[in-house]
C-alpha distance (Angstrom), angle and dihedral (degrees) to the residues before:
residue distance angle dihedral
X1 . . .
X2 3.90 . .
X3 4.23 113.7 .
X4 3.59 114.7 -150.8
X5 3.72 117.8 -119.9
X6 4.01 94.6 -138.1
X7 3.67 121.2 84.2
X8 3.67 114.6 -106.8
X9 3.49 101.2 -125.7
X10 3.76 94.7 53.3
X11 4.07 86.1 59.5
X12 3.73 87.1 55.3
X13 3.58 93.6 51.7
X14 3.75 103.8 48.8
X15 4.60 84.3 42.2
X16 3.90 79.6 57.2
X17 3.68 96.6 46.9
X18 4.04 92.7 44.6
X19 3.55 88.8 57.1
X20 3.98 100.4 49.3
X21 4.15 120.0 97.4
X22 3.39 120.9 -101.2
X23 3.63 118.8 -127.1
X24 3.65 157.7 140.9
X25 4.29 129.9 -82.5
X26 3.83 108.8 -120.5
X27 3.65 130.3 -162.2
X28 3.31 88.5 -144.2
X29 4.00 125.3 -122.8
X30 3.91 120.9 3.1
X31 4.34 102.3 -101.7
X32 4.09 101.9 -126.7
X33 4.00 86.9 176.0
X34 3.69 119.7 129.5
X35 3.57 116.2 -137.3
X36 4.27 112.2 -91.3
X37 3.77 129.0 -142.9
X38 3.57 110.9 -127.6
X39 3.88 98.0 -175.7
X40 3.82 145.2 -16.3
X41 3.77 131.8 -143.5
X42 3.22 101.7 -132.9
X43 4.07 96.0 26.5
X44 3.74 112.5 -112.2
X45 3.73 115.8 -99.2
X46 3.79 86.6 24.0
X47 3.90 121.1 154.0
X48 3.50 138.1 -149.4
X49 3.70 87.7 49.4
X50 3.92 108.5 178.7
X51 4.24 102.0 154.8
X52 3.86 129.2 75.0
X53 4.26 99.3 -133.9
X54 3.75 128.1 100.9
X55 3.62 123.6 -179.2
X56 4.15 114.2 -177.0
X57 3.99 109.8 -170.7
X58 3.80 118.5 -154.5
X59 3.76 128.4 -157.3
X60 4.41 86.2 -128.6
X61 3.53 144.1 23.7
X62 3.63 111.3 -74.2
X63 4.11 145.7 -175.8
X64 3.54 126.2 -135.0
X65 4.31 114.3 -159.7
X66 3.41 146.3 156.8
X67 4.44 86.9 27.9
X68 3.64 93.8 152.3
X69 4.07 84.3 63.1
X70 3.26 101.1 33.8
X71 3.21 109.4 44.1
X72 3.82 122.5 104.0
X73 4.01 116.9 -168.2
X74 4.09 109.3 174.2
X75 3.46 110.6 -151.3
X76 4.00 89.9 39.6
X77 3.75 115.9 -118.4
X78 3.83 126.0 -130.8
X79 3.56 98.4 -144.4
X80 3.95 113.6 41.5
X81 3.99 109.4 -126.5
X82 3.49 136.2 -116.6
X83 3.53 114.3 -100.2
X84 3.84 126.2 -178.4
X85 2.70 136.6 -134.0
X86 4.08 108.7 28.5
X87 4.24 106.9 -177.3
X88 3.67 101.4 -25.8
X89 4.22 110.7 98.0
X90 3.99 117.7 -110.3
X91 3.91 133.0 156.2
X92 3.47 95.9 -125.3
X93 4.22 138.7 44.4
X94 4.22 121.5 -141.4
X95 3.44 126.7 -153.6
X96 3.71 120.3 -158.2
X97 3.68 106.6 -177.3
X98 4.13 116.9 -152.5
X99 3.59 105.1 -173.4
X100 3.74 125.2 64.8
X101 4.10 119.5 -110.9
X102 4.16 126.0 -107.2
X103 3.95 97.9 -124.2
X104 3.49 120.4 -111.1
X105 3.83 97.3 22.9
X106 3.62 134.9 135.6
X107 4.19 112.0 -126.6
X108 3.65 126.0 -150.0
X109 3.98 125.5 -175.6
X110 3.95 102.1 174.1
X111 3.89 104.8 -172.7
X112 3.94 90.9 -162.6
X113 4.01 107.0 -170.9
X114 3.89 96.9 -12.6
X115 3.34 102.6 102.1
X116 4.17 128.4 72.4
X117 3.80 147.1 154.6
X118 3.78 111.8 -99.3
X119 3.20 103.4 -126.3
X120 3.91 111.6 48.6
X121 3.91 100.3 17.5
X122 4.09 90.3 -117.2
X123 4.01 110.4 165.6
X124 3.43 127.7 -123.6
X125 4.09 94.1 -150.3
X126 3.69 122.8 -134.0
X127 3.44 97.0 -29.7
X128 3.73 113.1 -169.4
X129 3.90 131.0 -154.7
X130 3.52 106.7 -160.2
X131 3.79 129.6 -177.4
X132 4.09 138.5 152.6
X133 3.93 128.8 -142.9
X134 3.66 81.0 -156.8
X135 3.79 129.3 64.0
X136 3.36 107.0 -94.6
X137 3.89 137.8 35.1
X138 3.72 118.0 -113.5
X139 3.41 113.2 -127.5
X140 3.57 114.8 171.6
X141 3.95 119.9 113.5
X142 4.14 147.0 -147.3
X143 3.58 120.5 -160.6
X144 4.23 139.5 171.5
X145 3.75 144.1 125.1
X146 3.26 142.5 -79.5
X147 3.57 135.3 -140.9
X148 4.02 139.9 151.9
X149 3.80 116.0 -91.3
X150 3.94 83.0 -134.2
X151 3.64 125.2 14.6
X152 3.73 119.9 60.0
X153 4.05 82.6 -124.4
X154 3.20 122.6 88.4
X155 3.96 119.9 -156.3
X156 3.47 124.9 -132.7
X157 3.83 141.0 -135.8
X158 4.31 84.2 55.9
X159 3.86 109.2 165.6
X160 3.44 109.2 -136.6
X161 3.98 114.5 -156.4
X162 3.63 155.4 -161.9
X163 3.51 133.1 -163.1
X164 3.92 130.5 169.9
X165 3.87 119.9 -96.8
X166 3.59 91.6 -141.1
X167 4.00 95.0 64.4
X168 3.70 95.8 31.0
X169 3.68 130.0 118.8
X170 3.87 138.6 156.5
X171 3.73 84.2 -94.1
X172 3.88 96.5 56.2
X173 4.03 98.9 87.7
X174 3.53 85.8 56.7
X175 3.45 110.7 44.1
X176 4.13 106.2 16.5
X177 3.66 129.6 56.4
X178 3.42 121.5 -130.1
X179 3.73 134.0 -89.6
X180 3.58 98.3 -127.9
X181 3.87 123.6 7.8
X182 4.24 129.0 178.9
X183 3.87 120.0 168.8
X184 3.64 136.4 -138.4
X185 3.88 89.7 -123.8
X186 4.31 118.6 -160.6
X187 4.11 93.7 -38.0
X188 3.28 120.6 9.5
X189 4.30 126.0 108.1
X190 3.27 98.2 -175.5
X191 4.03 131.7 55.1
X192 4.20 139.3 -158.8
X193 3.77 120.8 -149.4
X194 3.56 104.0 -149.2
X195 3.59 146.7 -168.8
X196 3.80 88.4 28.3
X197 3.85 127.1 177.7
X198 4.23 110.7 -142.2
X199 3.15 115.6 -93.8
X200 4.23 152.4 95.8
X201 3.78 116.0 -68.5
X202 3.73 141.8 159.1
X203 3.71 116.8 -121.4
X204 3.63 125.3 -144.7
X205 3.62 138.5 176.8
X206 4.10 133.9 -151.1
X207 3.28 145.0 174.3
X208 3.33 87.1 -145.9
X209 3.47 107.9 -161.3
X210 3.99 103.4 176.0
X211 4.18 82.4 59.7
X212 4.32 85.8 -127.8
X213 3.95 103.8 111.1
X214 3.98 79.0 -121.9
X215 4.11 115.1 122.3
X216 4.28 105.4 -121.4
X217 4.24 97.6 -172.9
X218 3.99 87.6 -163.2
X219 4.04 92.9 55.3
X220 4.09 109.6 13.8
X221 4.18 137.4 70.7
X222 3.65 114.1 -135.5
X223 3.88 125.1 -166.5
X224 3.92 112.2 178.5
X225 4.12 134.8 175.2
X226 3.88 104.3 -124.6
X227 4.33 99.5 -140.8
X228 3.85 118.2 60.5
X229 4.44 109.3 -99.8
X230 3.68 117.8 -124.9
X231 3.58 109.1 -145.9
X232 3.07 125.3 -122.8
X233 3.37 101.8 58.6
X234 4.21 139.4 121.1
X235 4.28 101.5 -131.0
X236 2.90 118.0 127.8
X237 3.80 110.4 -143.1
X238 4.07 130.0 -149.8
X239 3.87 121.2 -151.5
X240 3.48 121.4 -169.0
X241 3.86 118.1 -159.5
X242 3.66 123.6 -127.9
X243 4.08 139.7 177.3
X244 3.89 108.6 -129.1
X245 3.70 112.4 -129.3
X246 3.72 108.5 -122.5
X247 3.78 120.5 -130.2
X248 4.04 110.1 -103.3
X249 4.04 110.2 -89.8
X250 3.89 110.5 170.7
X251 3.83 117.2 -153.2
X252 3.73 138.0 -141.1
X253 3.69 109.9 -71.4
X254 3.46 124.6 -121.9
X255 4.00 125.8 -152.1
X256 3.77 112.2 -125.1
X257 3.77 93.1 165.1
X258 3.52 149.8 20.7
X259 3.56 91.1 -94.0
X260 3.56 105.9 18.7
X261 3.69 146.6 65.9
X262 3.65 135.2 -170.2
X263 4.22 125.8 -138.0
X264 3.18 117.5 -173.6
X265 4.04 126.1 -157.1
X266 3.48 160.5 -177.9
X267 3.85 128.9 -112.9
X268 3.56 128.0 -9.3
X269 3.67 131.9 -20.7
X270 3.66 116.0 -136.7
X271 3.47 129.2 161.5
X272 3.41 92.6 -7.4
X273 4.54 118.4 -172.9
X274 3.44 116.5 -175.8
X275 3.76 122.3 -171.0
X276 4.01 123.2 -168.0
X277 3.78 125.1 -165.4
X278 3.91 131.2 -174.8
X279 3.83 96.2 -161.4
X280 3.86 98.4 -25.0
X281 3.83 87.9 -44.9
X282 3.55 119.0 126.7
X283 3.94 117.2 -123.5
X284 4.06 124.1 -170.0
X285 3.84 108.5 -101.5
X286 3.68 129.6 -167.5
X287 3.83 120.0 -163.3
X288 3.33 123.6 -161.9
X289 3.99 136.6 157.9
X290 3.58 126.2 -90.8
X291 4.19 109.4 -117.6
X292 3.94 102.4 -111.3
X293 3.55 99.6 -18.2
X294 4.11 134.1 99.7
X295 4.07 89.7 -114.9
X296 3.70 149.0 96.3
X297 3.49 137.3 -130.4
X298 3.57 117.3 -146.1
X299 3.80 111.4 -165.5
X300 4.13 117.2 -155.0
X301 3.71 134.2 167.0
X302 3.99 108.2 -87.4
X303 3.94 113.2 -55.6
X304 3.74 113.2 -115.0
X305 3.97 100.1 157.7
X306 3.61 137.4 75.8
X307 3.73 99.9 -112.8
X308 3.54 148.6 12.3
X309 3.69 136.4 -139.1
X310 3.61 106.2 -138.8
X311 3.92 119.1 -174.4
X312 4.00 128.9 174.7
X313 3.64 136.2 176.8
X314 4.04 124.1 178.6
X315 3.95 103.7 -171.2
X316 4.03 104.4 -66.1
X317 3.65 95.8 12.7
X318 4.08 130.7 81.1
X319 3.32 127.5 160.1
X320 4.29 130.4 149.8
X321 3.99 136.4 -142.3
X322 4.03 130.6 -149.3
X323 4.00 100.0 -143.8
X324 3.56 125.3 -157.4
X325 3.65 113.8 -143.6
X326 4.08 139.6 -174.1
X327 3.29 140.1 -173.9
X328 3.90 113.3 -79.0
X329 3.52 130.5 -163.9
X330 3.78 98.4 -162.3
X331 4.02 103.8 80.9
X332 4.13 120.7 178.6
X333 3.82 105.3 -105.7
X334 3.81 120.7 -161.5
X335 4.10 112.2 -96.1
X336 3.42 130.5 147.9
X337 4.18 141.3 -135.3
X338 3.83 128.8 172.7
X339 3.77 132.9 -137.5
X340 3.95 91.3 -132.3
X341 4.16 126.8 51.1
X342 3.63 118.5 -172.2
X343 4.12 98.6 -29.8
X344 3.66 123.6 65.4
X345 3.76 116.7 -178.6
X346 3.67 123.1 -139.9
X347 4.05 91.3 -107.9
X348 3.69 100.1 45.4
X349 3.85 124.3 86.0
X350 3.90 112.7 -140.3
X351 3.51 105.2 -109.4
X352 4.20 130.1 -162.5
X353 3.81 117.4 -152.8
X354 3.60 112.4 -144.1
X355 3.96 112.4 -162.1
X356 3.80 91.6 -141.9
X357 3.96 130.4 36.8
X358 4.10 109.4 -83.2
X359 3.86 118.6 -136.8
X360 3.73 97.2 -164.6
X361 3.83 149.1 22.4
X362 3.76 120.9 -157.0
X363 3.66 98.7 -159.8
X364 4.33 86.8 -173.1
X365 3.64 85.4 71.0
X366 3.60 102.6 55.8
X367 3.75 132.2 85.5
X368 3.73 138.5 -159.2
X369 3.68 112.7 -177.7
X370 3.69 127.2 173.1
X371 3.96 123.8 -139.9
X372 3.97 89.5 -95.1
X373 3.79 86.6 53.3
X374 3.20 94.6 -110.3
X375 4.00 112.6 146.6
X376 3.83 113.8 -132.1
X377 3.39 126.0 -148.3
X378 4.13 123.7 -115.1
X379 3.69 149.3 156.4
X380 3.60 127.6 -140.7
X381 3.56 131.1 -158.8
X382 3.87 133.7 -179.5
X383 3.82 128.5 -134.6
X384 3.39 106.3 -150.1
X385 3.81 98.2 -163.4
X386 3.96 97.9 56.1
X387 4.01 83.5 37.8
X388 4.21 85.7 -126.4
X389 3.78 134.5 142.2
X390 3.53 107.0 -152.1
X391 4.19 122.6 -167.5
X392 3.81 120.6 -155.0
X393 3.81 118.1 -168.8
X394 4.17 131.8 146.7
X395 3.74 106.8 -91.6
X396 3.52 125.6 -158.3
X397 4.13 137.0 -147.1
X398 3.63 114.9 -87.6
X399 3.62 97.5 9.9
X400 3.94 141.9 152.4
X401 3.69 119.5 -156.1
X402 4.13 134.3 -173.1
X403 3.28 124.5 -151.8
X404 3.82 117.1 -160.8
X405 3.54 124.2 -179.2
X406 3.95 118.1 -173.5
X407 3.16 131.4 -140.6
X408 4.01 112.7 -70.1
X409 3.21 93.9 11.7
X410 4.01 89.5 120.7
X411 3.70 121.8 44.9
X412 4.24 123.4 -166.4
X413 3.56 128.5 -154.5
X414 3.97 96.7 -95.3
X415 4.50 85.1 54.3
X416 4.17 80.8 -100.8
X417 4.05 103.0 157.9
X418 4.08 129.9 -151.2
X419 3.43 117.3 -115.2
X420 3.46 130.0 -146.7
X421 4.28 98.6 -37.7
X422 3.64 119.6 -179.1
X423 3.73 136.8 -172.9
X424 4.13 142.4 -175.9
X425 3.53 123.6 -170.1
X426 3.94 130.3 152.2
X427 3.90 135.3 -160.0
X428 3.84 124.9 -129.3
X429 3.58 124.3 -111.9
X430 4.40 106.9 -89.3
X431 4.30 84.6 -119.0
X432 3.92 83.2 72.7
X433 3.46 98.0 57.2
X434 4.26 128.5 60.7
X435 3.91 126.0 -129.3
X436 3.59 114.6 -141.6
X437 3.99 133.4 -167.6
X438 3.65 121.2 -161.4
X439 3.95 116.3 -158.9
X440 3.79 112.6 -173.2
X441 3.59 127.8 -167.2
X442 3.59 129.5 -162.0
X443 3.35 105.4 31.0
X444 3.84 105.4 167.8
X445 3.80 103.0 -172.1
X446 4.17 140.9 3.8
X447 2.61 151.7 -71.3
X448 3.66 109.4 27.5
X449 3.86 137.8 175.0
X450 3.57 114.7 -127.1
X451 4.03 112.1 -159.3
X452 3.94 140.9 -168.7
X453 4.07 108.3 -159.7
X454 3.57 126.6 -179.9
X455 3.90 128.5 -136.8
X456 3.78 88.2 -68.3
X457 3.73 98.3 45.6
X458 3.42 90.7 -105.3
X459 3.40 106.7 157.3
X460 3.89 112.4 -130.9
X461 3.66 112.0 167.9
X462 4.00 125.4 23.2
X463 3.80 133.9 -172.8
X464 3.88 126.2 -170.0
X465 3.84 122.0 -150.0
X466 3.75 140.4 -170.4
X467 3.77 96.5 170.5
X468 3.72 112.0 -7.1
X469 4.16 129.5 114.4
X470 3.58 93.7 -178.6
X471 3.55 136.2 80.3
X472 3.74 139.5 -178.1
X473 3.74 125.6 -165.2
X474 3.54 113.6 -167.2
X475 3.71 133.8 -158.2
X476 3.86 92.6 -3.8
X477 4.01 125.6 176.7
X478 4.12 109.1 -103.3
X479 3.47 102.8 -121.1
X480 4.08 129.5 111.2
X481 4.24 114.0 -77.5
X482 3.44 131.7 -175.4
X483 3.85 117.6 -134.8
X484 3.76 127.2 -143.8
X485 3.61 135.8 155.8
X486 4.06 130.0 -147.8
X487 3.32 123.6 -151.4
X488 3.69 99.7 -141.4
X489 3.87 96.4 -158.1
X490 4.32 94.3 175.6
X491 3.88 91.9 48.6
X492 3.45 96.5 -129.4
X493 3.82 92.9 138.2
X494 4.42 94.9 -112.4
X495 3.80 138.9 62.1
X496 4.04 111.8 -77.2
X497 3.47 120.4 -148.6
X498 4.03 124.4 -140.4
X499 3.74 135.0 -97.3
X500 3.84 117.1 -132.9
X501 4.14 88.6 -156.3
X502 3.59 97.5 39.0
X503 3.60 84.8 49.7
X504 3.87 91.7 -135.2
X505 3.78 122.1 144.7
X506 4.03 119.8 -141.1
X507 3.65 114.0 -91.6
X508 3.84 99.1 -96.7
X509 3.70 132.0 -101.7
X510 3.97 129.0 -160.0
X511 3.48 123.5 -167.4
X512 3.89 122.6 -149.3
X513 3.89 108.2 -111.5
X514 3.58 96.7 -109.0
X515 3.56 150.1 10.6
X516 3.86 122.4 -77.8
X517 3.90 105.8 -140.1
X518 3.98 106.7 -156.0
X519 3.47 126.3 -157.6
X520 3.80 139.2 -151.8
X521 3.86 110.2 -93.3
X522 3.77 94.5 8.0
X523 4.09 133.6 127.6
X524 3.45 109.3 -160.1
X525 3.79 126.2 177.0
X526 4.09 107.9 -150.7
X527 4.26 107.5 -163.5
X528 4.47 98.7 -144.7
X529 4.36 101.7 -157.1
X530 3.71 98.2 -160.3
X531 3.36 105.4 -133.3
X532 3.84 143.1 143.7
């Protein structure tokens, strides 16, 4: 008999390790834990508080980030502390506090999502580190929403604050920070002021965008309630966010041309006169609006001095510029653009875009012919201002249309003339487009604005009325809207935002709960309740 050369207990173990399963090492279960406090030095919600340490112990490694967003201190502190660690992992959190406390007053650092275990991200949630240099804790709270006085979005990180009607004046927001302060964060609409002491306040809100509790009008929202807030109390109060519009300023021109110059601005420009002088003579101006941008163009004959005297008023407000000029090559030549390529909708006017301001129109030389040859009737009619020449004629389903204009038939500013221009566009049969008919009820004052917006609150169709309930959109684009209405309380024909020193709310807006999705070939009735 034949002995085998291998040890018999090494055949065992490789029979034993054929027959085991194959498989993978686990960690086991996916740890969802947040991170817990085991102790304090001194204890949370402590009193008598008299040093400027904190130490927070956790039961795990964990990561503190994004602390300048996150963090909440109520009152405000002058001096930021010094928190460690920022980013790198530790069991524990310091607090070295810079500024000295207001005696007798209840403390609040709320570190909303800033703090997490290392090792899976998990969030300890708006963890608050409360303590009082007084005896007690105040407890009492303030709550409410927040929305925009506009948009249907509302922005977050808003600072929502309190300050005490017995130091306040229409100079606090600007100069003061608040008493008490809590933010929205990244997703919340609605806010609690806690740890309050009784008392009467003012609250405002901002979305405060130099981060120093201090209202900016050029950069920051405010929202504010008009009549002080005695505390305690169970309202529930609803700010609506608004953009200030600044007073017109006009700034220093700027020559980007030989015969133009740029001024930029601030606020709104109404009524606007502008007067230009080459040593006290008068030269023709134009004025027109800069596309998209917070300037004016000022259109004069070509430049062929070394300064300008530049002077603009807009109803209260004057003020004049000395210009220094050169000799530019680059002059503004006469081209055109239009609004519309290829489709023109039944509500739109076709619309040319001259790059400099026209002087005259020679309707005789223009031509709109349909695909049958047919010639169709039109007027035209330029607005100076947006520096466009719009057409209006009847348009029909299904339709082609040329537009000719001869030679001449457009004259600039500098006596520059069009040639030969020529454009095509067609309409879309009326079975590709929806019909919609909005019925409000309870309208409780005119006139209102009635507004179609799409996904980007653009708005595309509005309707003005003094009296009316019921609307009809015609020949409307399927696609999904959102519906609002603005009760335009001054008349002026568009929304009008608020005044924190006036002490005037905007005109309000109220958007229909959900989106109307309109289809090709439909009439659909849509019933608006007005309601808050």
């Amino acid at each position: 008999m034949l002995k085998s050369k291998f040890p018999f207990y090494l055949i065992l173990l490789a029979v034993l390790f054929s027959c085991a399963k194959r498989g993978h090492i686990t960690g086991g279960e996916k740890d969802t834990t947040p991170p817990v406090i085991t102790s304090s030095s001194p204890k949370n919600f402590s009193t008598g508080f008299t040093g400027n340490f904190i130490k927070i112990n956790f039961n795990e490694y964990i990561k503190v980030k994004d602390i300048n967003k996150q963090l909440i201190i109520s009152p405000p502190m002058k001096n930021a502390p010094e928190i460690v660690p920022m980013g790198s992992a530790s069991k524990f959190i310091t607090i070295k506090l810079k500024d000295t406390l207001e005696p007798n007053t209840t403390y609040s650092f709320n570190f909303g999502q800033s703090i997490s275990d290392n090792n899976e991200g998990n969030p300890y949630s708006q963890f608050k580190y409360v303590f009082s240099t007084g005896t007690s804790i105040d407890s009492l709270k303030l709550g409410g929403t927040i929305k925009d006085a506009k948009s249907k979005k509302t922005d977050n990180f808003v600072s929502v604050m309190l300050y005490e009607a017995s130091k306040f004046n229409d100079s606090t927001v600007y100069k003061k920070q608040p008493h008490y302060v809590t933010n929205t964060l990244d997703s919340l609409k609605t806010f609690t002021l806690e740890n309050l002491k009784a008392g009467s306040y003012y609250l405002v809100a901002l979305k405060d965008e130099n981060k120093n509790y201090r209202f900016d009008p050029k950069t920051d929202k405010i929202a504010f309630f008009k009549n002080p807030i005695n505390v305690p109390n169970d309202t529930s109060y609803n700010l609506g966010l608004f953009k200030e519009q600044l007073p017109f300023k006009a700034e220093k021109p700027k020559q980007v041309s030989a015969n133009q110059l740029l001024m930029g601005h601030e606020g709104k420009p109404k009524n606007i006169v502008v007067s230009i002088k080459d040593k006290g003579v008068d030269l023709p101006v134009v004025v027109t609006k800069f596309e998209k941008k917070d300037s004016l163009q000022l259109w004069v004959p070509k430049i062929k001095t070394d300064s300008l005297q530049i002077s603009i008023s807009s109803n209260q407000y004057s003020k004049s510029f000395s210009v220094k000029t050169k000799e530019m090559k680059v002059i503004d030549t006469l081209s055109f653009k239009t609004k519309q390529t290829g489709l023109l909708d039944f509500r739109d006017s076709f619309t040319v875009l001259p790059s400099t301001p026209l002087v005259k129109i020679d309707n005789s030389k223009i031509r709109i012919i349909k695909k049958d040859s047919t010639e169709v009737a039109f007027t035209s009619k330029y607005k100076e201002w947006e520096n466009e020449l719009v057409f209006d004629f009847k348009k029909e389903e299904d339709q082609k249309y040329s537009i000719t204009l001869l030679p001449g038939a457009l004259k600039d500013f500098y006596e520059k003339q069009n040639d030969t221009l020529s454009y095509t566009v067609s309409t879309r049969k009326l079975t590709d487009y929806g019909n919609l008919k909005i019925v409000l009820e309870n309208v409780n004052r005119f006139p209102i604005l009635v507004e179609l917006l799409d996904k980007d609150e653009n708005v595309i169709i509005s309707q003005y009325s003094e009296k009316e309930t019921e609307f009809n959109f015609e020949t409307v684009e399927p696609q999904k809207y959102i519906l609002r209405v603005i009760y335009d309380d001054n008349k002026d024909g568009e929304w009008t935002t608020g005044s924190y020193l006036e002490k005037r709310l905007p005109e309000e807006v109220i958007y229909h709960p959900k989106e109307i999705d309109l289809r090709a070939n439909w009439d659909w009735e849509e019933r608006f309740i007005l309601s808050k």
